[in-house]
N, C-alpha and C positions, 0 to 999 in steps of 0.2 A: 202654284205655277200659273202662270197669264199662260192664256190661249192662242199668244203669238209662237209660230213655229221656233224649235230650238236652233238657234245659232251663236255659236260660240267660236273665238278664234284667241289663237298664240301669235303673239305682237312681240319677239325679240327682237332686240337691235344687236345690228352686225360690228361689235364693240369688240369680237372678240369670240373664242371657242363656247359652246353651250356645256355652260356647269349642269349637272344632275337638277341641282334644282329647277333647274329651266325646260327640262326632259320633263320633270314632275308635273309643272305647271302643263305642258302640251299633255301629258298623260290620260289628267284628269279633263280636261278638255274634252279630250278625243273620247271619253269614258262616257262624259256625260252626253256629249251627242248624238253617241252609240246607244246607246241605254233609250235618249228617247226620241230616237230616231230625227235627231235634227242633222244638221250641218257645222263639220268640224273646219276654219279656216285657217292660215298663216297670212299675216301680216309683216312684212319688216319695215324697220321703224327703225329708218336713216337719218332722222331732222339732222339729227345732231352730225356734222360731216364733222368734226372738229375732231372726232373722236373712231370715226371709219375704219373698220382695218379689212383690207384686201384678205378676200378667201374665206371671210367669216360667215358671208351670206350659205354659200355650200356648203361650209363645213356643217350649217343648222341643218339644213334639205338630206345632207348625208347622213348626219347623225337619228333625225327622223328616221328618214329610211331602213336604216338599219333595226332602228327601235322596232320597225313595222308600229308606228304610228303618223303614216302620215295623211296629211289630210288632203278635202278634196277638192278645194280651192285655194289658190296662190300662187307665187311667181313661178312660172314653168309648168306650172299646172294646168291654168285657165281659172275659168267662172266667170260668170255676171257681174259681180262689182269691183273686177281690177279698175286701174292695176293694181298690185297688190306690193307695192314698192314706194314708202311714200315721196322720196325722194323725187318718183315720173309722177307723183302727185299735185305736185308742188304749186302747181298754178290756179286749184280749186281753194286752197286756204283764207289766202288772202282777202277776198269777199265776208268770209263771214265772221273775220277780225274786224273789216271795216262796219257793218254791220252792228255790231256791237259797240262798236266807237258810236252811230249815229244816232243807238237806241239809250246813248248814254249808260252803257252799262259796261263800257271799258275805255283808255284812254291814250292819247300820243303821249310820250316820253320820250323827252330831248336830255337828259343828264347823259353824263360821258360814265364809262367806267372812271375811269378816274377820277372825275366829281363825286361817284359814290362810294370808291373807295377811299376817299377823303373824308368822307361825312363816315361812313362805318368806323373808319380812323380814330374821329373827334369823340362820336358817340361812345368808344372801348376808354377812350381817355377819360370820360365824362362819368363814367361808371358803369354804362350800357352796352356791354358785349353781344349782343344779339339783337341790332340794329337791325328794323326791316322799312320797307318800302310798303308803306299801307294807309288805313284812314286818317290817318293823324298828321304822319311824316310827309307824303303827296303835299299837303296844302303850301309848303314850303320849299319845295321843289320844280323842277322846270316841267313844266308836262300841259297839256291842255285845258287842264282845270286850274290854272292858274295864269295862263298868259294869255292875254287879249285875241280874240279872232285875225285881225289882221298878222299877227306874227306869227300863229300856227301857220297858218296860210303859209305865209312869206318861208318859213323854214322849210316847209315841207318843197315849196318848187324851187327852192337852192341847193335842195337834196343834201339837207343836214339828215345826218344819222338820227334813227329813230327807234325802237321798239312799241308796243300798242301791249299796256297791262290792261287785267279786268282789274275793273271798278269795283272792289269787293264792300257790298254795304254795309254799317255800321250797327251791330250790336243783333244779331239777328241767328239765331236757332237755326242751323242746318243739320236736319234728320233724319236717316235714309236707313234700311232695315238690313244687315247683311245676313247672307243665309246662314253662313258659318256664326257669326259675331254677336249678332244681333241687333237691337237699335244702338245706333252709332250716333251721339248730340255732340255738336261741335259749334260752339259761338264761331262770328266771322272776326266779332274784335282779337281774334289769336289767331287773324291768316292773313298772310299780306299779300300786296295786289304782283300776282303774278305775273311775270313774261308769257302773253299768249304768242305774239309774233314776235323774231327777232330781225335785228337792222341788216342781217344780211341776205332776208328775202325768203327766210324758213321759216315755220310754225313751228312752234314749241311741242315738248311734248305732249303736254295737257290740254293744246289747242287740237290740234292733228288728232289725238288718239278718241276724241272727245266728235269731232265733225267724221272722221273714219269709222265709227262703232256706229253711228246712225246711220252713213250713207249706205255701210254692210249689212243695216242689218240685225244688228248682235242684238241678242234677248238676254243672254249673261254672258258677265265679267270676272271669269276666274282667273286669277291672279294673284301673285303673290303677297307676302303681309307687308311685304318693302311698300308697297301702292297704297296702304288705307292711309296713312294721312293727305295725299292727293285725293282721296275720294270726297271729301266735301266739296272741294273746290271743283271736282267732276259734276257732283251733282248741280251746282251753282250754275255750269256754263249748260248744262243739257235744260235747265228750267229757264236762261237769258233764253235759250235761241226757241224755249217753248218745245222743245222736243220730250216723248218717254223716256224715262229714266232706266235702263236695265237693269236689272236684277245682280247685285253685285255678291261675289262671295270670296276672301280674300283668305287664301292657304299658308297656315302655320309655317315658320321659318323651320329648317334643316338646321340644326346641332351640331356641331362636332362629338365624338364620339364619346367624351367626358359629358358632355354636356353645358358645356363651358365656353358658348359665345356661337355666334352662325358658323357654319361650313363655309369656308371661303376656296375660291379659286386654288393658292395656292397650300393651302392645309393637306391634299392630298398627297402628293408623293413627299412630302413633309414627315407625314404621320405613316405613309407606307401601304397606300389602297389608292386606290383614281377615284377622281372627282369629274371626270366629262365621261360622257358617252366612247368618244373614240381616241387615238392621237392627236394634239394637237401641234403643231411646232411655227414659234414665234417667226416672226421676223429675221430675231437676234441668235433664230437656230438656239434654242431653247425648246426643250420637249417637254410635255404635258404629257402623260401617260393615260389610254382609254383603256376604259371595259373590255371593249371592243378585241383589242390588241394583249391585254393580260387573258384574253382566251375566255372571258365570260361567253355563255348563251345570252343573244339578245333576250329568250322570254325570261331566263333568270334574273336578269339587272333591270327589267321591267315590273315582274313578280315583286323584286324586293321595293322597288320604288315607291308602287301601288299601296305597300303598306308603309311607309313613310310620311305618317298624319292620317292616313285611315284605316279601320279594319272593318269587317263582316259582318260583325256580330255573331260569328261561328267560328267553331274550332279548326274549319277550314284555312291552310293556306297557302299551298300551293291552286295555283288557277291558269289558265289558259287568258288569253288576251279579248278570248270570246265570255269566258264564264266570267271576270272582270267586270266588261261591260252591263253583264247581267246584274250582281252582285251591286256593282257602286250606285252610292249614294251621298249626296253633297252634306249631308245633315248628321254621316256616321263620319264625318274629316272635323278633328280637332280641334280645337283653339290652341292650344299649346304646341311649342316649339317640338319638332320630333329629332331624337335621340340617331345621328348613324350610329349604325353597328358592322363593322367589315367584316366580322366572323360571321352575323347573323347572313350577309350578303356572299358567306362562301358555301352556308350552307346551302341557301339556294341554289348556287352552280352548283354543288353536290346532288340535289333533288333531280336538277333537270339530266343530270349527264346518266344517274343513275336510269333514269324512266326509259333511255331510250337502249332501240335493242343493240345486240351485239353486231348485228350488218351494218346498220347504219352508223355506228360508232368507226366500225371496219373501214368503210368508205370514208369516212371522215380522215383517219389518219394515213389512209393511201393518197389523199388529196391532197392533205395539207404537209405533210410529211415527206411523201416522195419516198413511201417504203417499198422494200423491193419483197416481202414476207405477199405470199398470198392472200387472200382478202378471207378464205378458209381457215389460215392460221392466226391471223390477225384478229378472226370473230373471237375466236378462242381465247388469245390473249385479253381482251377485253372481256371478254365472260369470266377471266380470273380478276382481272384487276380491277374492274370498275367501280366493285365496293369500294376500294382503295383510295379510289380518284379525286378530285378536286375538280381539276381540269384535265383536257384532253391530251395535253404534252405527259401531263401524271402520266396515261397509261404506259409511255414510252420511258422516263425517264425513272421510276420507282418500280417496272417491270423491266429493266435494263436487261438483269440477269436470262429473262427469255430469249434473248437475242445473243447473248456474250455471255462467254464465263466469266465469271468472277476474275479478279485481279487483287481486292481487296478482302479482308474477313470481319466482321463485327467481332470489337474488341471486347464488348460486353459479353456478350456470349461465351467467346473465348474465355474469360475470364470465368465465368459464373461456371459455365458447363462440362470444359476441358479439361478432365481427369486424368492422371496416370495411364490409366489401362482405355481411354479413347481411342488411341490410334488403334489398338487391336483390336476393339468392339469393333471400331469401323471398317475396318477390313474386313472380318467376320460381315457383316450387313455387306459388303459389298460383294461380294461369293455368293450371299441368299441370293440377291438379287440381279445379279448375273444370271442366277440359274430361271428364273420367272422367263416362261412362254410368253405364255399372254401378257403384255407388258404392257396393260392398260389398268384405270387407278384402279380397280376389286382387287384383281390378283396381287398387285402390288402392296395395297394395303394389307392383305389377309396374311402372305408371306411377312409383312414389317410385324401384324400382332403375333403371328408364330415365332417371329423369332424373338418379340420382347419377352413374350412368356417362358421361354425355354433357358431365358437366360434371369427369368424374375424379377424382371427390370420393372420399372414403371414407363408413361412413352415420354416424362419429362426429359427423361435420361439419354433418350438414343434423338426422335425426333428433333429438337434442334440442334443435335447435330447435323442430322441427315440435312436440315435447310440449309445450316453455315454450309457445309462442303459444297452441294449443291448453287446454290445462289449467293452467298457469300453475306447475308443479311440475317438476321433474329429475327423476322416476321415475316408472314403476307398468305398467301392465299393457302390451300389444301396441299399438301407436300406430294401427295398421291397422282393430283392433278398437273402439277408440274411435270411431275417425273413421266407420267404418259406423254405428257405436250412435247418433251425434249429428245425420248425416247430414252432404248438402253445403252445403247453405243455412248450417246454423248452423258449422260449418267453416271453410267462406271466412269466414264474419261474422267469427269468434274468429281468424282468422290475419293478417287487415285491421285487426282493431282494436289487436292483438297488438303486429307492428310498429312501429304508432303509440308505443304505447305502453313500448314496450322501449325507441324512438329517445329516446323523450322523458326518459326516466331516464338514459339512457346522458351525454344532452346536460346535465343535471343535477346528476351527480355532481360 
């Protein structure tokens, strides 16, 4: 690593909601600057207005936020080398395209779109479907290296449309070492002369992202593998203007969960998991479905991202967004395309929801919920459920029965468990238990193994019972521990009404 201080920045363009993989990309950014103690920036990267969509700029800055990664320069932010918008950019461009037109190392270009869509035309007829604009084709075309000085001139002050591509040279090894990749060789005869400026007064991307990374600053270029074949042609313009070259490292594509082609935008609620950070909704009132909003923890959907093309080198993985920073390293991130896994991404909100305590869980669902249960009873329910959980609606919606009786019974249960002589056992257990003082889980438990013993039972036998009446479900938490949570009152009530009710379906079927 050069001895220039670390600076690294996320350059998205405001095209639209930020897909996960574009989280990933700010991630590692933000990872590597933390780690070594540089400077993590955002950039947004508007050239392209053609393509603009209102609210997408915030939706980034929010969806950051939420991530708790955000950095510590950018628009709304401040620093030293705003703006950070390149759009309020716009008037520092133009000089170092002309520049390069004077050092002969790029060039005016008066063809029309339509002149070139004409020629691409001929060329597919001709048997060349992958017609470009480069060393060969130029000499043939309108542009400055091929019409007399007086008519450039003459064009340009009649304010004929124009673009200014580089002058990409002829037959020449461009080599540049990526951290991830490696040495990266790429002849120029297989690159054709780019749009650095366009005719309606914007810099291109390659122009802008290329004069913005020097004027910022940046030491590396993490980014994703969609950019390495622009990186030659990076390297090309950063060696015309005689500038350092930064340290590039270009991050393995996201998978879809087969493995079978990138994760796209809309593949998420497609496939039945989210693919942005948060909600997004179109225009066309079209919703996008977030993390965010399906009730993930932001450190979980971070946790799982971090390992999306990297890992440790330890059997660690759960981590904190601090031990992360410590942990990452550019050189343990892939080459290879990384696998989503939505299950693997549930376990993680299982990890995080488990870790935390029962108060703070409490507060959680008093807040988001608007429960009217004490924040006492509410610990409690979460100290039953939370093994259980997924997410935090989990503890409400799969511990229903703590709140409401049953109305339903598990048909399986019934089926497997509901013998002849049931409704009397259970009757019988309801008199034990009625009679229990102390009506907290010991006693209650100790009364349930006296009475399976006395009756030579096993506790297959009575026990899910005792749950179907009670909660109306074949699983979940300690049967002991409910029964204390509910008390005796509502107990007997739900094992009285219970049987009732079982008899009556059984008679039914």
């Amino acid at each position: 690593m050069s001895n220039k201080p670390v600076r690294v920045r996320f350059a998205p363009s405001p095209t639209g909601p930020l897909h996960m993989g574009g989280v990933r990309t700010a991630l590692y950014n933000y990872l590597f600057a933390k780690k070594n103690k540089g400077t993590f920036l955002i950039r947004i990267e508007d050239t392209d207005q053609t393509r603009f969509v209102p609210g997408a700029q915030e939706y980034i800055m929010d969806a950051l936020a939420w991530c708790g990664i955000m950095p510590t320069e950018g628009p709304g932010i401040g620093g030293d080398f705003g703006p950070y918008v390149q759009s309020e950019r716009k008037e520092m461009y133009r000089p170092y395209a002309e520049q390069l037109v004077k050092e002969d190392k790029a060039y005016y270009a008066f063809d029309t779109a339509e002149e070139l869509d004409e020629m691409r035309e001929r060329a597919k007829q001709m048997g060349m479907p992958n017609w470009q604009y480069n060393h060969i084709t130029r000499t043939t075309l309108k542009n400055s290296l091929t019409l007399p000085q007086d008519q450039v001139d003459a064009l340009i002050q009649n304010g004929a449309p124009y673009v200014i591509r580089m002058k990409m040279p002829r037959n020449e090894d461009i080599r540049f070492e990526d951290i991830i990749r490696g040495w990266v060789v790429v002849n120029t005869n297989n690159l054709d002369d780019k749009v650095l400026f366009k005719s309606d007064g914007m810099p291109t991307y390659h122009l802008a992202n290329i004069v913005d990374d020097h004027l910022m600053e940046i030491s590396h270029v993490i980014r994703g593998e969609e950019w390495l074949p622009s990186a030659p042609l990076h390297v090309m313009l950063y060696r015309a203007f005689g500038w350092d070259v930064p340290q590039f490292a270009h991050l393995p594509l996201l998978l879809r969960p087969d493995g079978n082609g990138k994760l796209s935008k809309r593949d998420g609620d497609r496939l039945g998991f989210p693919v942005f950070p948060t909600d997004w909704t179109t225009s066309e009132g079209e919703l996008y479905s977030g993390y965010r909003e399906k009730g993930y923890y932001p450190e979980a959907f971070i946790n799982m991202l971090a390992f999306l093309g990297w890992n440790p080198g330890t059997p660690q993985e759960i981590f904190s967004l601090d031990e992360l920073a410590e942990a990452f390293t550019l050189d343990r991130v892939s080459k290879a395309g990384a696998k989503f896994d939505p299950d693997k991404t549930r376990w993680f909100q299982q990890q995080y929801l488990r870790s935390k305590s029962n108060a703070e869980l409490a507060s959680q669902l008093k807040a988001q919920f608007q429960r009217e249960e004490s924040e006492e009873q509410l610990e409690q329910v979460c100290g039953m459920m939370k093994e259980r959980a997924t997410f935090i609606q989990d503890i409400l919606t799969e511990g229903n029965y703590l709140f409401e009786k049953p109305t339903v019974y598990d048909e399986q249960t019934i089926s497997k468990k509901w013998k002849e002589d049931s409704s009397a056992l259970m009757t019988e257990w309801t008199a034990i238990l009625a009679s229990v003082n102390d009506f907290s889980q010991e006693p209650i438990e100790t009364a349930f193994k006296e009475f399976i013993s006395s009756k030579n039972l096993g506790i297959g036998a009575v026990l899910p019972l005792f749950r179907l009446l009670v909660t109306g479900t074949g699983m979940g938490p300690s049967m002991f521990e409910i029964a204390q949570f509910l008390g005796k009152e509502e107990c007997i009530a739900r094992l009285e009404a219970g049987i009732n009710a079982v008899e009556t379906l059984k008679t039914n079927a």
